[in-house]
Phi, psi and omega in degrees: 000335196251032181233356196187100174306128153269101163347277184228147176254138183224097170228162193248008181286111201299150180249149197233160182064175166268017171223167201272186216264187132018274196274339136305313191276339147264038179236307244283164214036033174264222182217000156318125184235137193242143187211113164253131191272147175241134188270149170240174184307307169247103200097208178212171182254136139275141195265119177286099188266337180207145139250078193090004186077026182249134169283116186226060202264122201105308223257136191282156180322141182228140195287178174305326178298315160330287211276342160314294199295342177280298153339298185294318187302296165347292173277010142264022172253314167289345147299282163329330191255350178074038189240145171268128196243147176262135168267000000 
């Protein structure tokens, strides 16, 4: 992580406490937006953990339908701003 920016992070890495872990804290003042998946009985939740390298701890979970329309805006933000995103 601390060799190659990444647009956005999707992890299944449980974040622990009220801050963030590791890997928040080696993206956070980047330009990284971090998503932790929280599993649920059926499916996952996504958790907003960074925006944009902004620490966004609180802000609420989002079912899948959320969080596709919070993605796309996202990578159309990052098309706009001209960052380059990894697949």
């Amino acid at each position: 992580m601390n060799q190659k920016q990444f647009d956005i992070v999707l992890t299944m890495r449980r974040i622990e406490g009220s801050s963030t872990d590791w890997l928040g804290t080696a993206v956070s003042g980047s330009r990284t937006t971090l998503f932790y998946a929280l599993p649920v009985e059926v499916g996952c939740w996504w958790v907003p953990i960074l925006r944009f390298g902004i620490e966004c701890l609180g802000a609420p979970a989002l079912r899948p339908r959320e969080f596709s329309d919070v993605l796309n805006e996202i990578v159309d933000e990052i098309k706009q701003t001209g960052a380059k995103t990894v697949s």
